[in-house]
C-alpha positions as CSV (number, residue, x, y, z in Angstrom):
1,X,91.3,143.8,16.8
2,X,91.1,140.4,18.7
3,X,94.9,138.9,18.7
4,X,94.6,135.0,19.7
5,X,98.5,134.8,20.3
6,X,98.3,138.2,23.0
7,X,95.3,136.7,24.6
8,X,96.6,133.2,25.1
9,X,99.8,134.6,26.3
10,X,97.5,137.1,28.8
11,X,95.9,133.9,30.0
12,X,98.1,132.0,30.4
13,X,100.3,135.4,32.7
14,X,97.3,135.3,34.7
15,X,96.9,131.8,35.8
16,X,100.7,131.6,37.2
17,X,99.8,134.7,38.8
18,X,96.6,133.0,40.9
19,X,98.9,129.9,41.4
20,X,101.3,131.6,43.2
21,X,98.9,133.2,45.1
22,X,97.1,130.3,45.8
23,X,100.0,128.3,47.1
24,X,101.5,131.8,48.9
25,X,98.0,131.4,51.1
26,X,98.4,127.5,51.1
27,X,101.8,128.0,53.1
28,X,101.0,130.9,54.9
29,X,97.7,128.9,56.3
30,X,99.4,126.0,57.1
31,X,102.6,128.5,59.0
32,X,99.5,129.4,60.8
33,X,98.2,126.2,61.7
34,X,101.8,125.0,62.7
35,X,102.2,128.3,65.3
36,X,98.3,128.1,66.6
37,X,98.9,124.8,67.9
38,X,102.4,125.9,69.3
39,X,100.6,128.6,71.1
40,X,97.4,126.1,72.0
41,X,99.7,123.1,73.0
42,X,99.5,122.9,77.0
43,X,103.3,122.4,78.8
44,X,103.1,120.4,82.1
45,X,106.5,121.5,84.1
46,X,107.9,118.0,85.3
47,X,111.4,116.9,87.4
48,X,112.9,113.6,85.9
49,X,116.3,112.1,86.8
50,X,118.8,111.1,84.9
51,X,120.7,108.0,86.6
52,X,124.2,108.8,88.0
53,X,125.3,105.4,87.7
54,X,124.2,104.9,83.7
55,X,123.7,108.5,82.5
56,X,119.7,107.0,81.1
57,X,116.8,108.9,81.7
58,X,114.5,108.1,83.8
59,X,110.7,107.1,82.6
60,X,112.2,108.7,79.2
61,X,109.9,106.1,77.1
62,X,106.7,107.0,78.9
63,X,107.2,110.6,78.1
64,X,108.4,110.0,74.4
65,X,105.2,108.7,73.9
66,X,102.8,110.6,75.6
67,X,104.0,113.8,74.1
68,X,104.0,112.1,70.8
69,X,100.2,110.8,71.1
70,X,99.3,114.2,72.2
71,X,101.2,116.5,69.9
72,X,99.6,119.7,69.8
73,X,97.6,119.6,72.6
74,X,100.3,118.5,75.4
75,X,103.9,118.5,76.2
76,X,105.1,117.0,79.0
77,X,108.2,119.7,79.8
78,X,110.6,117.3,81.6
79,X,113.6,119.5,83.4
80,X,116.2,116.4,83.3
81,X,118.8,116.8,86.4
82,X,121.4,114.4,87.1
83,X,121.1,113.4,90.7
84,X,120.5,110.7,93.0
85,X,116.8,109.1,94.2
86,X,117.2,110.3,97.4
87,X,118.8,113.9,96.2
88,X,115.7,114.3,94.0
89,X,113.6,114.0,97.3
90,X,115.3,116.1,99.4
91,X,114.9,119.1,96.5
92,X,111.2,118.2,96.5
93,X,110.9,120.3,99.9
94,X,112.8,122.5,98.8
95,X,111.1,123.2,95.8
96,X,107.8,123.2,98.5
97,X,109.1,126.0,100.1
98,X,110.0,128.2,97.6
99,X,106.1,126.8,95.8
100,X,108.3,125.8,92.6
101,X,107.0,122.7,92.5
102,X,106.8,121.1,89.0
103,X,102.5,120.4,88.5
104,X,103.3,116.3,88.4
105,X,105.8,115.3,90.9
106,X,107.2,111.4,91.6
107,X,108.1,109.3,94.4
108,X,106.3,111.7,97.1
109,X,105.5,108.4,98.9
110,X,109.3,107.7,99.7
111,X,108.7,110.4,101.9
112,X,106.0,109.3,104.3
113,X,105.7,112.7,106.8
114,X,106.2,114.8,103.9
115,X,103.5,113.3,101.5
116,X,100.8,113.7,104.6
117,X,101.9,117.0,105.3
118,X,101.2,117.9,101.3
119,X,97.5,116.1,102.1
120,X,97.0,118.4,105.0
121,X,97.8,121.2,103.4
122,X,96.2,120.7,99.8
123,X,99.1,120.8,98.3
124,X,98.3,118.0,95.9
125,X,95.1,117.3,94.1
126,X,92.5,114.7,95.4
127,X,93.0,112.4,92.2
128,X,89.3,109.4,93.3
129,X,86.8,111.5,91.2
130,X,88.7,111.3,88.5
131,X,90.3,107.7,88.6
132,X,87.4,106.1,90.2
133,X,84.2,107.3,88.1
134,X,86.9,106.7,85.0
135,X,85.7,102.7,84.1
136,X,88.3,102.7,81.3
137,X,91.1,103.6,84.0
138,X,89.9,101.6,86.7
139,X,89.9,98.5,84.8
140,X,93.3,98.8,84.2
141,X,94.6,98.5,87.8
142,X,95.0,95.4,90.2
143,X,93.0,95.7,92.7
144,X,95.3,95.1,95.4
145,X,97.0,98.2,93.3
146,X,93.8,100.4,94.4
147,X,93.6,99.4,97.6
148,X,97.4,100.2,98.0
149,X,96.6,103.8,97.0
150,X,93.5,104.5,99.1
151,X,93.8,106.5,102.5
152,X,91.5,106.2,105.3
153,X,89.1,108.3,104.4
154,X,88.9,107.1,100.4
155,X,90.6,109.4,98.9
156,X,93.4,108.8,96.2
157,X,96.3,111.5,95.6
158,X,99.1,109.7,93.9
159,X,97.6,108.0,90.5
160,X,98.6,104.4,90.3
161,X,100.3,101.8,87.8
162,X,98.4,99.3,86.7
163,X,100.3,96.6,88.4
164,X,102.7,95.6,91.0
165,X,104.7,93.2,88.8
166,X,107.6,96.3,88.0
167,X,107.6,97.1,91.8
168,X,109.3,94.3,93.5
169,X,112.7,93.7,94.9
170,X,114.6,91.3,95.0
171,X,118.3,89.7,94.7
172,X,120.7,90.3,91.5
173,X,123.7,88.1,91.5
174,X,126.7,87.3,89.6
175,X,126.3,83.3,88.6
176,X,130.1,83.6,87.5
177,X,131.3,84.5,90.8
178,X,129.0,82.0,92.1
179,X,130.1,79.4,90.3
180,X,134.0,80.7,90.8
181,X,133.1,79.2,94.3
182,X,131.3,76.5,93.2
183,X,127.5,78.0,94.1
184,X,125.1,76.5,91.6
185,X,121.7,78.1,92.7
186,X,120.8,81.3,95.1
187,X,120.1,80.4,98.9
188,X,117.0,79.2,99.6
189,X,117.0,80.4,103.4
190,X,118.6,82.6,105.7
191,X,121.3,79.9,107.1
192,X,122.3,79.2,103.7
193,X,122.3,82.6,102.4
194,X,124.7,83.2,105.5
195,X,126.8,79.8,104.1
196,X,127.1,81.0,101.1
197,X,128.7,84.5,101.7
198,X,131.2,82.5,103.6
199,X,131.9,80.5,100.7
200,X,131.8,83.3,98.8
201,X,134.6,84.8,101.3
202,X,136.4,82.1,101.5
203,X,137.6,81.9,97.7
204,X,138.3,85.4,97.4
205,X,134.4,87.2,96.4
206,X,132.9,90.1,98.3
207,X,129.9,88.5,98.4
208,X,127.6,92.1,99.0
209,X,127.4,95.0,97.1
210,X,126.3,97.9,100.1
211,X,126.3,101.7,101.4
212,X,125.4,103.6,104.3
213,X,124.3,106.8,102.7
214,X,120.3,107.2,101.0
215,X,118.4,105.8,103.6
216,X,121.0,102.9,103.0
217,X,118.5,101.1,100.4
218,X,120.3,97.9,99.4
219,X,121.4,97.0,103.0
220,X,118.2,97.4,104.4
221,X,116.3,95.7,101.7
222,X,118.2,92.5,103.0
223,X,117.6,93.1,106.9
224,X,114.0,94.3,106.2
225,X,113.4,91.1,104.4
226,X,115.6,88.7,106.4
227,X,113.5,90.2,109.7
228,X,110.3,89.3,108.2
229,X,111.2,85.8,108.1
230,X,109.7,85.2,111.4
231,X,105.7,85.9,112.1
232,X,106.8,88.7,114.6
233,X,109.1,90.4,112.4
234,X,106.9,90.2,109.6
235,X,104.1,91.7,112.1
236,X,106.6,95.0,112.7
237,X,107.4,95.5,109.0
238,X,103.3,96.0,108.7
239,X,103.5,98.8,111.4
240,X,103.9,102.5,109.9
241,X,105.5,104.6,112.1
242,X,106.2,102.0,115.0
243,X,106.7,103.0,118.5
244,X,109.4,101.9,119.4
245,X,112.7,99.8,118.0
246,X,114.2,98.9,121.3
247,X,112.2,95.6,121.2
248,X,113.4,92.1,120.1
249,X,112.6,93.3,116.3
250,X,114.5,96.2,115.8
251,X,117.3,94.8,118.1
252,X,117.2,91.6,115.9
253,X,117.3,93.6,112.9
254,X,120.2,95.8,113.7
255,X,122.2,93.1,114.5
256,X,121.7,91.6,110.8
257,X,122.2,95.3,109.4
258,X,125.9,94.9,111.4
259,X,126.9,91.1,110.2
260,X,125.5,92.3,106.7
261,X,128.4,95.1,106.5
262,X,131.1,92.4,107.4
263,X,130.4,90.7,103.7
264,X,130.6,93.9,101.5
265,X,133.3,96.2,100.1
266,X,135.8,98.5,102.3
267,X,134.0,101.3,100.8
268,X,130.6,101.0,101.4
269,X,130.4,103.0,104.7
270,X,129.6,106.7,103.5
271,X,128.6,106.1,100.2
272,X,125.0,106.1,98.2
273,X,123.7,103.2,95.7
274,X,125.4,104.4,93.2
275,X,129.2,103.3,94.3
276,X,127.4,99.8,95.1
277,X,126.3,99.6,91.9
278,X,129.7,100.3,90.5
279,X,131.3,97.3,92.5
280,X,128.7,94.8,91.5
281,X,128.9,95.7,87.3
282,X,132.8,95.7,87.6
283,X,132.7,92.3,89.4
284,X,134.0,93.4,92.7
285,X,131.0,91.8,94.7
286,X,128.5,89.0,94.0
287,X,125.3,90.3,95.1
288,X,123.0,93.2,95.3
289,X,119.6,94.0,96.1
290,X,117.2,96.1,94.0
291,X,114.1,96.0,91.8
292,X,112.7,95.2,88.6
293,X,113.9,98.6,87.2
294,X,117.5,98.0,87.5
295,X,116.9,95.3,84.7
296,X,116.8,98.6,82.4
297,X,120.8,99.7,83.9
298,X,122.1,96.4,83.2
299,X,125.4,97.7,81.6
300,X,124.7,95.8,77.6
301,X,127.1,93.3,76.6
302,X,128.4,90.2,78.7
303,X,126.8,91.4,81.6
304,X,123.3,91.0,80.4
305,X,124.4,86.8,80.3
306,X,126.3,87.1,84.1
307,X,123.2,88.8,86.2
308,X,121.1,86.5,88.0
309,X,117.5,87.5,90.0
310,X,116.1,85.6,93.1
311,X,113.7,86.6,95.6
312,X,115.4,87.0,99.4
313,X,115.7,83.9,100.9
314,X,112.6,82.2,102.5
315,X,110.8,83.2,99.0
316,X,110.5,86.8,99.6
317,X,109.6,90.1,97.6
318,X,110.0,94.0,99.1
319,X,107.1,95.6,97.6
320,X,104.7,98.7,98.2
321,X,103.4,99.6,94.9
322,X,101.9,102.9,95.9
323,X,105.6,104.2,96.1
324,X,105.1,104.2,92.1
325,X,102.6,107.0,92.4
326,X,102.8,110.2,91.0
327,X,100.8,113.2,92.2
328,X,99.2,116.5,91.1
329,X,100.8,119.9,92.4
330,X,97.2,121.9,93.2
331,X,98.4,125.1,92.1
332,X,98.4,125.0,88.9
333,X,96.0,126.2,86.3
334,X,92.8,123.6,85.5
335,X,94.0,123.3,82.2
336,X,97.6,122.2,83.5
337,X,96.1,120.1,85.8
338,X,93.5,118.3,83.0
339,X,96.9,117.4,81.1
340,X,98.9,116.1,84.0
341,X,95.4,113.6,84.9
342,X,95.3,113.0,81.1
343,X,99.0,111.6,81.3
344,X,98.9,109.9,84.7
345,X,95.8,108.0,83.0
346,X,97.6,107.1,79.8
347,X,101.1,105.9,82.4
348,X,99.0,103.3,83.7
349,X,97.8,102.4,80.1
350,X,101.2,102.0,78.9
351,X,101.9,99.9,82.2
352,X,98.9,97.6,81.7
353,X,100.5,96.9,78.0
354,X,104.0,96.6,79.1
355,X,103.0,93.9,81.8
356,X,100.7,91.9,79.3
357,X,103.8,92.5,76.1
358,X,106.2,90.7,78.6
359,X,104.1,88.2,80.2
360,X,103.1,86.7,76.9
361,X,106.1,84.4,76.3
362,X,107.1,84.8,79.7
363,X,109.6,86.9,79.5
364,X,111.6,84.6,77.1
365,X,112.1,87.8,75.0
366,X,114.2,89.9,77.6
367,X,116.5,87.6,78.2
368,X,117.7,85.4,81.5
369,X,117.3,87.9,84.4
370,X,113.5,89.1,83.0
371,X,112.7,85.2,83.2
372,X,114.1,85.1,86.4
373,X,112.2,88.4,87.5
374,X,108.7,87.0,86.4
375,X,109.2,83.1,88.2
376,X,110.0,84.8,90.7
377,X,106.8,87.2,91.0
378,X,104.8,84.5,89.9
379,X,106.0,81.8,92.3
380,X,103.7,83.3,95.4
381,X,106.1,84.9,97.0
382,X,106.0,86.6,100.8
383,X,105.4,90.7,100.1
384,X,107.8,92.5,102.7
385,X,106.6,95.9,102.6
386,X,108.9,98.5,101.9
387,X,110.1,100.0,104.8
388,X,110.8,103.5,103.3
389,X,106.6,104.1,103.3
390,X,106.7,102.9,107.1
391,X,109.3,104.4,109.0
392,X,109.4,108.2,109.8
393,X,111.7,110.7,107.5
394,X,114.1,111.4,110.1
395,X,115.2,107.8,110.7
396,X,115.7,107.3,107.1
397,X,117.1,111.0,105.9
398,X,119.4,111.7,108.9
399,X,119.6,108.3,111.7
400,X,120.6,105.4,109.4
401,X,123.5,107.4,108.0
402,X,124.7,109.0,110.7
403,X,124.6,105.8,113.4
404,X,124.9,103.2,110.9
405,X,128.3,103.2,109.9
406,X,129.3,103.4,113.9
407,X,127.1,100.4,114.5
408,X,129.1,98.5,111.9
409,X,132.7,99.8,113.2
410,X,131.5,98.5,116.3
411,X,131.6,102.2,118.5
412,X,128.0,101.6,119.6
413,X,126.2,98.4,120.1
414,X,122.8,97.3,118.3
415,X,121.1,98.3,121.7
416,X,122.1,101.8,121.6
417,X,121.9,101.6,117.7
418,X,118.0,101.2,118.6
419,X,118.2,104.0,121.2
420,X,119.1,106.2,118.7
421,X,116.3,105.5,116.0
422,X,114.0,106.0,119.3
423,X,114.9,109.4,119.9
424,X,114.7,110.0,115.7
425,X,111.0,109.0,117.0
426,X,110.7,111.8,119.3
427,X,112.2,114.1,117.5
428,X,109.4,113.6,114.2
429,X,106.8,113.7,116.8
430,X,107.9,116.7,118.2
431,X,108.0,118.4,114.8
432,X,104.7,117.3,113.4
C-alpha cells in the first residue's frame, strides 16, 4: 500500500543525499583545479637585492605584479639577499662557475669583460628575434634605448626598459644645509661648484657625501662628469676600454678624484655607498651623487621636503641605459626561458606606463625632488656615459679601491695613480 508521508520523507532523504554529493565533487573539482595549476604554474629562479641602506626590496613592484597578472601560469621565484650592488655582482661569477645561475639575471652590463665573456660563451640567450619581430614590444622603447642595446653584429642579449628617463644621474642636495651657508641654488659650473664646497666648509658643512670601496660610485660619478666638461674629456668618457690613462685625461681626472676627497667625511676612505648614504640622510654632508632610483630610498618624513636634484654642473647627466638590462641564462628549460621573455617584455610595459603616469602633471604628484628629476632630464642636458660600461673589471673591482684611498692620503701622486690603472690594463688583457 502506497504511504504519501514514507514516500515524501524517502524523497526528500534522497535529494540531501545527491546534494552532498554534488557539492562533495564541486569541492573536490575545484581542489583539483587549484593543485593542477600549482603543478602547471612555471617558476623562473631569480636573485634580487634587498637595499642595505633601507632594508626595501629591490624592483619588488615589478615582480608583485607580474606574478599577479600571470597567476597560474608564472611565478617569478625571487631569492631576496641582503647585499650590496657591487656584492651582488661579484656572486654573479660565482654563481657562473658553479652554473647556479638564476634563468634572469640583472645588471650583467656593470660588468663589461664579464657580460662579453657570457656572449662568447652562450651563456645568455640572443634576445633580437624575440624583441625585434615583437611590434607591440618594440614600440615601447626609445630608440636611442635600442640602439643602446645593440652589439656590433645586431644582436640584443639584455632586454631593455622602455626609456632612459629612470636611468640618469645626477646631484641630490640638502637645500637646508645650503641655505645654513646662505647657498640659494646648485652650482651651475665647475668653478662655482668648487666655491660653494668652500662655503659650505667654511660654515661648518661637509659638503660631499663619498667612499672608496664599490668601484667608488658616487666619487666617480662627480670626476667622470666634471672631466667631460671639456670636448677632450668628453671624447675619453666615449672610449670603452681606453688605452691608456697616463694622458692629460686620466691625469686630469685623478687629480679631481683627489681634491673631491678633501670635501667629504673622515670616513669615507674604505667604505661602500652605503655609509655615504648614511652621512647624507643624517645631515652630516650636503651632497651626493646618484640616480633617479634613490628617489624610492628617500628616508619618508622631513627628508622627502630637504632633498634637492640638479644635474652636475655644466648641465650634465651620467647615463648608459643599457646598464638597466636584464638577461636570459641559456640553460634553462624552453619553457623557463618563454616565461623569463614573457616578463622582460611586460618590465618594459610597466616602464613605458610609469614614465607616461609621471610625466603627465610633471611630476607634481611625487613631490619636489621628482620635479626636480624630470626639469632636469628634460632641460637637454649633456649625457656623460657611465664609466662602469667603459672601463675594464679590474680597474673598477680591484684598482680604484686599492690605490684610491693612497692617492687621496697623498702616498702616491695622480701620475703614478694613472700608472697603476695602466698596468690594471695589462693585466685584463693578459687574462682575456
Amino acid at each position: 500500500m502506497w504511504n504519501k508521508e514514507l514516500y515524501s520523507r524517502w524523497f526528500s532523504a534522497f535529494l540531501c543525499v545527491v546534494l552532498v554529493v554534488m557539492l562533495l565533487v564541486g569541492c573536490e573539482s575545484e581542489e583539483e583545479k587549484k593543485t593542477q595549476n600549482s603543478q602547471s604554474e612555471i617558476k623562473i629562479p631569480m636573485i634580487l637585492t634587498v637595499d642595505p641602506s633601507t632594508g626595501k626590496k629591490n624592483e619588488e613592484k615589478v615582480v608583485v605584479k607580474f606574478n599577479e597578472e600571470y597567476d597560474g601560469i608564472y611565478e617569478i621565484d625571487v631569492e631576496w639577499v641582503m647585499e650590496t650592488e657591487d656584492e651582488y655582482r661579484q656572486n654573479l661569477k660565482r654563481l657562473n662557475v658553479t652554473d647556479k645561475l638564476p634563468a634572469i639575471i640583472t645588471d650583467l652590463r656593470m660588468l663589461p669583460s664579464f657580460y662579453q665573456m657570457m656572449i662568447e660563451d652562450e651563456r645568455i640567450e640572443d634576445l633580437s628575434p624575440y624583441i625585434l619581430e615583437d611590434d607591440e614590444w618594440m614600440s615601447m622603447i626609445e630608440p636611442v634605448v635600442l640602439d643602446s642595446f645593440r652589439e656590433s653584429d645586431g644582436k640584443i642579449y639584455l632586454a631593455p626598459l622602455s626609456t632612459a628617463a629612470f636611468s640618469c644621474s645626477g646631484v641630490f642636495w640638502n637645500e637646508e644645509l645650503f641655505e645654513e651657508a646662505g647657498i640659494d641654488e646648485f652650482p651651475e659650473t665647475w668653478e662655482e661648484f668648487w666655491n660653494v664646497c668652500e662655503r659650505l666648509e667654511s660654515y661648518g658643512i661637509t659638503p660631499l657625501a663619498l667612499h672608496t670601496e664599490g668601484t667608488a660610485w658616487a666619487a666617480m660619478l662627480l670626476a667622470t662628469a666634471e672631466l667631460s666638461d671639456t670636448p677632450e674629456g668628453a671624447e675619453f668618457m666615449k672610449e670603452i676600454f681606453p688605452e691608456s690613462y697616463q694622458n692629460e685625461s686620466g691625469l686630469h681626472m685623478a687629480e679631481t678624484l683627489k681634491r673631491l676627497f678633501s670635501y667629504t667625511t673622515k670616513d669615507a676612505i674604505g667604505q661602500n655607498f652605503d655609509v655615504s648614504y648614511e652621512n647624507f640622510f643624517s645631515g652630516k654632508a650636503a651632497m651626493i651623487p646618484n640616480g633617479y632610483w634613490m628617489i624610492d630610498q628617500i628616508p619618508e618624513g622631513e627628508w622627502e621636503e630637504r632633498v634637492r636634484f640638479s644635474p652636475f654642473p655644466g648641465n650634465k647627466l651620467v647615463s648608459s641605459p643599457e646598464t638597466f638590462g636584464w638577461s636570459i641564462v641559456s640553460s634553462y628549460s624552453d619553457e623557463v626561458k618563454k616565461g623569463a621573455v614573457e616578463f622582460l617584455k611586460f618590465r618594459t610595459k610597466l616602464n613605458k606606463e610609469e614614465k607616461e603616469e609621471l610625466f603627465r602633471d610633471n611630476g607634481a604628484s611625487g613631490g619636489q625632488v621628482v620635479q626636480d628629476y624630470i626639469r632636469a632630464y628634460q632641460g637637454n642636458p649633456q649625457i656623460v656615459p657611465n664609466y662602469q660600461v667603459k672601463w675594464n673589471s679590474i680597474l673598477q673591482e680591484e684598482t680604484l679601491g686599492a690605490y684610491l684611498p693612497d692617492l687621496i692620503s697623498g702616498k702616491i701622486t695622480p701620475e703614478q695613480f694613472t700608472q697603476e690603472e695602466d698596468k690594471s690594463i695589462e693585466q685584463f688583457e693578459a687574462e682575456q
